[in-house]
C-alpha positions in Angstrom: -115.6 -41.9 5.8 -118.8 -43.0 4.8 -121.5 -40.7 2.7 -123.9 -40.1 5.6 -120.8 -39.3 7.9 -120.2 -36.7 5.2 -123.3 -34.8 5.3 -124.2 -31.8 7.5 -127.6 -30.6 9.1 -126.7 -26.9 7.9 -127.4 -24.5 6.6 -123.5 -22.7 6.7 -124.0 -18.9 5.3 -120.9 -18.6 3.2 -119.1 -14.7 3.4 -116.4 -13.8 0.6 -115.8 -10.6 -1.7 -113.2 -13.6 -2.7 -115.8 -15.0 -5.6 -116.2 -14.9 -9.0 -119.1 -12.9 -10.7 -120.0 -11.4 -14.2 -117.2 -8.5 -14.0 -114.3 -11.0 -12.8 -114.8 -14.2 -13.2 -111.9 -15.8 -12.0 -111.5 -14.1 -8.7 -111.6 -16.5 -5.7 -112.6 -19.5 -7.9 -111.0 -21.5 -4.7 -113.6 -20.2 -2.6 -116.4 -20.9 -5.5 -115.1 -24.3 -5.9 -115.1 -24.9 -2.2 -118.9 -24.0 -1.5 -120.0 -26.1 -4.9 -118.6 -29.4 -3.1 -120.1 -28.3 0.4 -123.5 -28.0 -1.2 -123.6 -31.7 -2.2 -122.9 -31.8 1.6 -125.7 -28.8 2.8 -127.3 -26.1 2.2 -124.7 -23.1 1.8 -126.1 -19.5 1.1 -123.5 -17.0 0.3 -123.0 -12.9 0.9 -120.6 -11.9 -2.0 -119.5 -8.0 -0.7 -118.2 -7.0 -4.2 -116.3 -3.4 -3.9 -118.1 -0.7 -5.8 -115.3 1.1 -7.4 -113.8 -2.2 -8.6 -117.1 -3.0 -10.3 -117.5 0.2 -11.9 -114.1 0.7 -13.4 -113.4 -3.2 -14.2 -112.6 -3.6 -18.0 -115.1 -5.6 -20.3 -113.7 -9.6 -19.2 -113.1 -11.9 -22.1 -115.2 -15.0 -20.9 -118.8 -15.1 -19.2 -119.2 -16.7 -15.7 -121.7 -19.5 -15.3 -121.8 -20.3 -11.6 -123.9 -23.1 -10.0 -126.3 -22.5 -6.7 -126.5 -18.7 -8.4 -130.0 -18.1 -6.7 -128.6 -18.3 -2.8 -125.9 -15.5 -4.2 -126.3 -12.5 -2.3 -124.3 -9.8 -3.7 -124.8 -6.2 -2.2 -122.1 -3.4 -3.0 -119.6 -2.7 -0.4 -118.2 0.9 -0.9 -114.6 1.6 0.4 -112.5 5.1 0.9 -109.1 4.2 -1.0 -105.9 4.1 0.9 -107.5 6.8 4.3 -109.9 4.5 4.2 -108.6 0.9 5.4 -108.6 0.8 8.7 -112.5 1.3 8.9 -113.1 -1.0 5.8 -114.3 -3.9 8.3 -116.8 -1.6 9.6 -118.1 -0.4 6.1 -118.4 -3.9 4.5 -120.5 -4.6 7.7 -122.8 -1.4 7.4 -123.5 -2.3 3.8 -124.1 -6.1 4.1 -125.8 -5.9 7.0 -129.1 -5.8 5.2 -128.3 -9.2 3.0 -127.1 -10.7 6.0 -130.2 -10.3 8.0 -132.1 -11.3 4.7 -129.8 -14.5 5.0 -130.9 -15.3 8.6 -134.5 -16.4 7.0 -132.6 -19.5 5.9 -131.7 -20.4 9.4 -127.6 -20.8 8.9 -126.4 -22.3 11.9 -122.8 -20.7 11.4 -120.6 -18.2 9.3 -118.0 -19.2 7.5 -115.8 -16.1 6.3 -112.8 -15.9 3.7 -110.2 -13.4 4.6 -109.1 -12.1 7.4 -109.9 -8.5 6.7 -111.9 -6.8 5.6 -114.3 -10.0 5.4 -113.8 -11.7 8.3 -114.2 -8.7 10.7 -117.6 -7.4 8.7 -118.4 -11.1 9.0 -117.8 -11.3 12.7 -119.6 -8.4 13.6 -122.6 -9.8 11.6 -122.4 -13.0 13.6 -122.0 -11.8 16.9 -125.2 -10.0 16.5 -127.0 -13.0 15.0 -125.5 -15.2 17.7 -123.9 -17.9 15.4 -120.5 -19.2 15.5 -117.9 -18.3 13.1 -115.3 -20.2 11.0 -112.7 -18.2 8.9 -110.4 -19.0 6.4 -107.1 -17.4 6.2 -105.6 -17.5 2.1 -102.3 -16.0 2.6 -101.7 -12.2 1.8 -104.1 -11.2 4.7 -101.8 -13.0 7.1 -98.2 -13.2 5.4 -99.3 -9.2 4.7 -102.1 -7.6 5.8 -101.5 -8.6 9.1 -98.0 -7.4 9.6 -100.1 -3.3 9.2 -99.9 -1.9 13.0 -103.9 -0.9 12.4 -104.9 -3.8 10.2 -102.9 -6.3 12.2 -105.0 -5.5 15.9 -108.3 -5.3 13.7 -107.1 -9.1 12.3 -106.1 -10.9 16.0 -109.2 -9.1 17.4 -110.6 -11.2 15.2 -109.1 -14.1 14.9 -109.7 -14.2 18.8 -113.4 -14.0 18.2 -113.8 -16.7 15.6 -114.6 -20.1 17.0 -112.5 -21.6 14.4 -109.3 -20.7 12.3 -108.2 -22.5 9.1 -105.2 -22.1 7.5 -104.9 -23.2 4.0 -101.0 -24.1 4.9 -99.4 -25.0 7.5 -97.1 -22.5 7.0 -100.3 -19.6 7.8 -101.4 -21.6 10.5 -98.0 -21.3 12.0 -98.1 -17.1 11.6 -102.0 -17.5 13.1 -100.7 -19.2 16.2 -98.0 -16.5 16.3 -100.8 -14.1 16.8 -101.9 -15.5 19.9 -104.7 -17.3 18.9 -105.7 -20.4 20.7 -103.5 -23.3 18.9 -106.4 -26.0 20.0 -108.8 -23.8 17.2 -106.7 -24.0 14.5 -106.9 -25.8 11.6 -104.8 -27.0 8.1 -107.2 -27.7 5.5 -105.7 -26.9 2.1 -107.7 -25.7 -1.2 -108.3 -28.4 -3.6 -108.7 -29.3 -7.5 -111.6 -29.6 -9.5 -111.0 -33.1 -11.0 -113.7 -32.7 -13.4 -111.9 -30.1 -15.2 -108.6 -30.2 -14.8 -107.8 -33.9 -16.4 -104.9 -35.6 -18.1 -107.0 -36.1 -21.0 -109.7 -34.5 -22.7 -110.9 -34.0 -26.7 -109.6 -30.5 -26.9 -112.0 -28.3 -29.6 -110.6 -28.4 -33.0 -110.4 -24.4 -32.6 -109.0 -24.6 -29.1 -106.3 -27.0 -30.5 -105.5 -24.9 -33.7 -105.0 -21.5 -31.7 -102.6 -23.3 -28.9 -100.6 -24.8 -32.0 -100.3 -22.0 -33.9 -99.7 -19.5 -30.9 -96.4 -21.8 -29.6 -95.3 -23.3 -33.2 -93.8 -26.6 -31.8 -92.2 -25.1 -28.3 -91.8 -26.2 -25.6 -94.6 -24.7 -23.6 -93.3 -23.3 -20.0 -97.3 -21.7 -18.9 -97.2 -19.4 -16.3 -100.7 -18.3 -14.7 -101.5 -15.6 -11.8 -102.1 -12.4 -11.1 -99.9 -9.9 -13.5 -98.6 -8.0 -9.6 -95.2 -7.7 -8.9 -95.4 -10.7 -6.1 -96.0 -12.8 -8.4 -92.1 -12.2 -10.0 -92.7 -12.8 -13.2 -90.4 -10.2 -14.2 -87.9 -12.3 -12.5 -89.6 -15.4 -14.5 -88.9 -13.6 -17.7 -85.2 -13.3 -17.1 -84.8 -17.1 -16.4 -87.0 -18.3 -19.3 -84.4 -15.8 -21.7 -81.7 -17.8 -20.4 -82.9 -21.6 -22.0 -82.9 -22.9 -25.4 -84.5 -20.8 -28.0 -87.0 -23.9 -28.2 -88.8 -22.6 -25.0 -91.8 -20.4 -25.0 -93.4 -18.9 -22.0 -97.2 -18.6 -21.9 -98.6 -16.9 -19.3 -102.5 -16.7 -18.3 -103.8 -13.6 -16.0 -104.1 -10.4 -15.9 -102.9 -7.4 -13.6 -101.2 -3.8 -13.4 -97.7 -5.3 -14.5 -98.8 -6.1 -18.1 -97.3 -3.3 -19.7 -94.5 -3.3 -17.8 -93.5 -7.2 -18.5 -94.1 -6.7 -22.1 -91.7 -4.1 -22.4 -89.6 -6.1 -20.4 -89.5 -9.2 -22.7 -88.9 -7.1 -25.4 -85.7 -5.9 -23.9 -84.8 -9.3 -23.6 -85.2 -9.7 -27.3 -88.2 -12.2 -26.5 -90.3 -11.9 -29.3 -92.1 -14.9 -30.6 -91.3 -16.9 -27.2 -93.3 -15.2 -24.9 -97.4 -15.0 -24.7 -99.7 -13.5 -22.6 -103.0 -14.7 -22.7 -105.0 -13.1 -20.2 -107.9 -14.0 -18.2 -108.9 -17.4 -19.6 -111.8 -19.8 -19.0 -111.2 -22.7 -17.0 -111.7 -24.9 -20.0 -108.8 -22.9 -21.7 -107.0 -23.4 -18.9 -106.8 -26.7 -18.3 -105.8 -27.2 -21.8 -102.8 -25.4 -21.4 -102.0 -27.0 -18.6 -102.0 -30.7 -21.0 -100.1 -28.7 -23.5 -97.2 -27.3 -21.1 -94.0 -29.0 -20.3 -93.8 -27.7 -17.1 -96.0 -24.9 -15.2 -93.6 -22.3 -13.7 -94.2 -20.1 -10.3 -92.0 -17.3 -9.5 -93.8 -15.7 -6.9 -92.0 -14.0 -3.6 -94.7 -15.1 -1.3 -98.1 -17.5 -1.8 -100.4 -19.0 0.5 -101.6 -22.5 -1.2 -101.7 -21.8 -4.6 -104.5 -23.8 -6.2 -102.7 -24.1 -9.5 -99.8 -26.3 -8.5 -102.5 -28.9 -8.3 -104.3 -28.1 -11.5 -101.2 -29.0 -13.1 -100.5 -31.9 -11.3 -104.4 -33.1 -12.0 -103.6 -32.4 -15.6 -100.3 -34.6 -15.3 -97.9 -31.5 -15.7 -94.9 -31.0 -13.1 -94.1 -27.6 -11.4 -91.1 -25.9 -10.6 -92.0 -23.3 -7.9 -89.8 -21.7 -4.6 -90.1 -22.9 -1.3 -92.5 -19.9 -0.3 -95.8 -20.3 1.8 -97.9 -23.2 1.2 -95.9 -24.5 -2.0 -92.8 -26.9 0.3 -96.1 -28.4 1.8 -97.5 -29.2 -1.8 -94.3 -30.3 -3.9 -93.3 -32.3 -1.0 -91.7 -35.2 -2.8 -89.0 -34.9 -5.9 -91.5 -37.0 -7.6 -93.8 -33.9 -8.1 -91.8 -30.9 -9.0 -88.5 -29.1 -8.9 -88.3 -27.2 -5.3 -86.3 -24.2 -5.2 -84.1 -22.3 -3.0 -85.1 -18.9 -3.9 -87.0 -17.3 -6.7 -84.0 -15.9 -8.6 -83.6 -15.8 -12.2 -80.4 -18.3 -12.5 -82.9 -20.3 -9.7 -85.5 -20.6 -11.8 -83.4 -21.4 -15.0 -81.8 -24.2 -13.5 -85.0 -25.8 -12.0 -86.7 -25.5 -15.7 -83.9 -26.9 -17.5 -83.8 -29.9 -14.6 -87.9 -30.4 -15.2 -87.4 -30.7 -19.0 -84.6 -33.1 -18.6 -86.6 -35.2 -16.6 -89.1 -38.0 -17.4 -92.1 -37.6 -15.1 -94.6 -40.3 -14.0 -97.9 -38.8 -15.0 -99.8 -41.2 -13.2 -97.8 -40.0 -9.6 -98.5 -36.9 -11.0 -102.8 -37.2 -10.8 -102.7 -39.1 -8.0 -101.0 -36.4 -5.6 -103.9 -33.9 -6.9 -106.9 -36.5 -6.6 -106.3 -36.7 -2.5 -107.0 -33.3 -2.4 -110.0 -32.8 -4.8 -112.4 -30.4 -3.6 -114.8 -33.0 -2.2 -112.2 -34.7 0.0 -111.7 -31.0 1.0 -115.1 -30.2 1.5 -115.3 -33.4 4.3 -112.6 -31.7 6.0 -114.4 -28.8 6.6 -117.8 -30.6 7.7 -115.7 -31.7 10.5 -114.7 -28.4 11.7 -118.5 -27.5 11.2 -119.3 -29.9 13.6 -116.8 -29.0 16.3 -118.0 -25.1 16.8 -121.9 -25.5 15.7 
């Protein structure tokens, strides 16, 4: 495709609570990443809904967020009732945007492009109905594989997914469950989330610091790194059993933070883990992708995903992945030459398709190549074409 192909009249008005900011900054960095490479492409304001009560009772986080194309951030506080409260949340993120959305309208967007299928993309429909401008959402996983099998939540999704003149599915897999729905096959799309190629490398001059913590921290192991959300979908408790069942060589470093933290260390020190197991927390993309070139192997456990942008981080970094056949991930680690594919997330599962990666010699170059094709630019040309069918 050639550059001027590429480019789109625009302006697309960007809607996601699924964005980083100052108080978590490395919440929906998929959907961050995605609008940085459309704005080579056009102009692309965003609305950023951020939940009040989140905001107010988040913890101090570790690293500062430095985000490009800050200025066309809108970022008004959406206030939710906790649990009574869901069913009208599509409603109340609507009520309190509406303001910055109408604000937004100055820049003359010539569609709406939400992330989520609710609360977001309902607040964002509603919002675009009354402008008059088409709208593309993005399904990520949990909204459809879960959110949408809620009696209430489910008819406030399909109503809609109905209304949207476009549907992408970041799998396959989702866009399977979206037809499911009822909603019109011929509207949607498979466009997956891609890699930032820039930072996630097989080779970069690591900080003399940055190298002296990861050596001292792992003392020679072999590095099995872990990274997600610490929530029990993730199964890491079931990734801590498996990783007690190798060679006392093995060390299992895991990146993220959640409400299982005190729960998994407790758990590894049951399992007489001491020494081999690290949790990092949140980390900085640069931290990140260092660990990723230090790791043997990047492990996922989870019991259900959508397309998890770290399978290709790793791969970008030349580092294979051993993951379950869940959601998005069969569609990613498509060929042997990528990854160990697994039956089932259970702990003997996961054992074996570690020791299997650390037996075998991988072809780092194979490796990159499978994450380059889907860097976010590549990704962001995919979109511009859906743009152009519903604008």
């Amino acid at each position: 495709m050639h550059p001027e192909q590429t480019h789109f009249r625009g302006p697309v008005l960007f809607y996601a609570s699924l964005y980083p900011g100052t108080w978590n900054p490395v919440h929906g960095l998929f959907v961050y990443e995605l609008r940085r490479a459309l704005s080579r492409l056009c102009a692309v304001p965003a609305i950023v809904p951020e939940n009040g009560w989140r905001r107010l009772f988040a913890s101090q986080p570790p690293f500062s967020f430095a985000a490009e194309g800050e200025q066309d951030v809108l970022r008004p506080t959406f206030w939710s009732i906790p649990k009574i409260g869901s069913r009208w949340a599509g409603r109340m993120m609507a009520a309190c945007t509406r303001r910055s959305f109408r604000w937004s309208l100055s820049c003359n967007p010539v569609l709406v492009h939400a992330h989520y299928a609710y609360p977001e993309a309902e607040a964002a429909a509603t919002l675009a109905d009354e402008a008059g401008l088409p709208l593309v959402v993005t399904v990520h996983g949990s909204d459809i594989n879960m959110l949408a099998s809620c009696p209430v939540r489910g008819e406030r999704i399909v109503r809609t997914l109905l209304k949207a003149d476009a549907v992408v599915g970041v799998s396959r897999a989702l866009c399977e469950k979206v037809r499911s729905l009822g909603i019109d096959q011929t509207k949607v799309f498979h466009i997956p989330n891609g890699v930032d190629l820039n930072c996630f490398r097989p080779q970069a001059a690591e900080t003399d610091t940055l190298a002296d913590s990861i050596d001292s921290l792992v003392r020679g192991k072999r590095v099995i790194l872990a990274v997600g959300r610490l929530e029990p979908v993730k199964g890491f408790d079931k990734l801590l059993k498996a990783v007690a069942m190798l060679d006392q060589d093995c060390a299992l470093v895991i990146a993220g933070e959640g409400s299982q933290l005190d729960r998994l260390q407790e758990q590894a020190e049951l399992l007489d883990m001491r020494g081999r197991v690290h949790f990092l927390g949140a980390i900085s993309r640069e931290e990140l992708a260092a660990w990723y070139r230090k790791a043997m192997v990047l492990a996922v456990s989870s019991h259900s995903e959508g397309w998890p942008t770290i399978i290709y981080e790793a791969l970008a970094c030349e580092t294979p992945v051993v993951a379950p056949a869940v959601g998005g991930i069969r569609e990613i680690l498509h060929s042997p030459s990528l990854g160990v594919l697994l039956s089932d997330n259970a702990p003997r599962t996961l054992a074996q398709g570690l020791r299997d990666a650390l037996a075998t010699r991988w072809d780092g170059a194979q490796l990159y190549a499978e994450a380059e094709r889907n860097s976010w630019d590549a990704i962001a040309a995919m979109y511009v074409e859906i743009y152009r069918k519903v604008a």
